[in-house]
N, C-alpha and C positions, 0 to 999 in steps of 0.2 A: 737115746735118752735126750728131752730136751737140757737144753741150756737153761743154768739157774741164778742170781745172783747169790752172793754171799753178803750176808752182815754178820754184824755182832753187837747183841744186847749188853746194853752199857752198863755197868756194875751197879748204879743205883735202880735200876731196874728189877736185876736179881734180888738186890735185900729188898726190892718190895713186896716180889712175891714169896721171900720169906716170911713179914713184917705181916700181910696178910692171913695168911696161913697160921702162924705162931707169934702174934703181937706180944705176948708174955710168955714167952717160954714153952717147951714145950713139957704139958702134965702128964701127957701118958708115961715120957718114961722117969718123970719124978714120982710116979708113983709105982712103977713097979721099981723102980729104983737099979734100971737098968742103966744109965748116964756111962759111968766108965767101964763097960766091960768091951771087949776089943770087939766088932762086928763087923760085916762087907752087907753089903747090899750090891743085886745085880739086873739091873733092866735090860728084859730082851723083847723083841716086836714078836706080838702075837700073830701079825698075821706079812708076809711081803710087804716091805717099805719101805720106802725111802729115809733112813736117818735123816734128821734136822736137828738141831740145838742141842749136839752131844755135846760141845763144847760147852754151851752156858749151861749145862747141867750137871757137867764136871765143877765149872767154875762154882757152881751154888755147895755144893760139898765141899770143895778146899776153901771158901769162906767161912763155913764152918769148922776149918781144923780138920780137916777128912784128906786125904788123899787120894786124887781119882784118876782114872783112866779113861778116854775114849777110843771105844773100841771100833768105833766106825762114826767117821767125819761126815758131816754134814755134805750130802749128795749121795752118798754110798747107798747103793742099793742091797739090804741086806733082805736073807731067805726068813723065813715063819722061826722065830725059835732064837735067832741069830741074837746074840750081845749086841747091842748098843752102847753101853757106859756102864762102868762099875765103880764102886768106892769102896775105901775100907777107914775105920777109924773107929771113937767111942762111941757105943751103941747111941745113947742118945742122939748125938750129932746129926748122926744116920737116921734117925727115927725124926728128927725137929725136920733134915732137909726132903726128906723120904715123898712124900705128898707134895710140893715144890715143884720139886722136880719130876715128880710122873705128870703133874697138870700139863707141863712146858714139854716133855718128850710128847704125849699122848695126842695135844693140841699141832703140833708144831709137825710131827713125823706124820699122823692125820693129814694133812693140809697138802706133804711134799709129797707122799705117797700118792696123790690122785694125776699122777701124770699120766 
């Protein structure tokens, strides 16, 4: 496998692709009125590829009060099916950062995947 660098998206970068995403809140689950009941959300690669931005994906969930795991570090080559990051916390939470975050895995593991 080639050689890759590493960075890290800088925190105001994160809240903007929340700020994006959810400028006011997010409505869906004020209106099912889903917000505090306890839920996990879990992103896995559809198809062989290279993890990238498990980290700031983690990062964009525990900004929101979420507590997260990555399941595989940016460069890992993970199989079809495989975890990348999970979170668990208030539904809502999960549901405001939910879309955020699949942009940045999908975009970002996309990109590391074509080696």
């Amino acid at each position: 496998m080639p050689a890759y660098v590493t960075c890290r998206l800088p925190d105001f970068e994160i809240e903007r692709f929340l700020a994006e995403d959810c400028p006011y809140g997010d409505l869906t689950s004020a209106i099912l009125e889903i917000g505090p009941q306890p839920g996990r959300i879990v992103f896995r690669a559809r198809n062989e590829t290279v993890a990238c931005c498990t980290e700031e994906a983690a990062r964009l969930f525990e900004s929101l009060g979420c507590v997260a795991a990555v399941a595989q570090p940016t460069g890992a080559v993970v199989s079809k099916g495989g975890v990348l990051a999970e979170a668990r916390g208030q539904a809502g939470a999960l549901h405001m950062g939910w879309k955020a975050a699949l942009n940045l895995l999908e975009a970002a593991c996309g990109i590391g995947g074509r080696w």
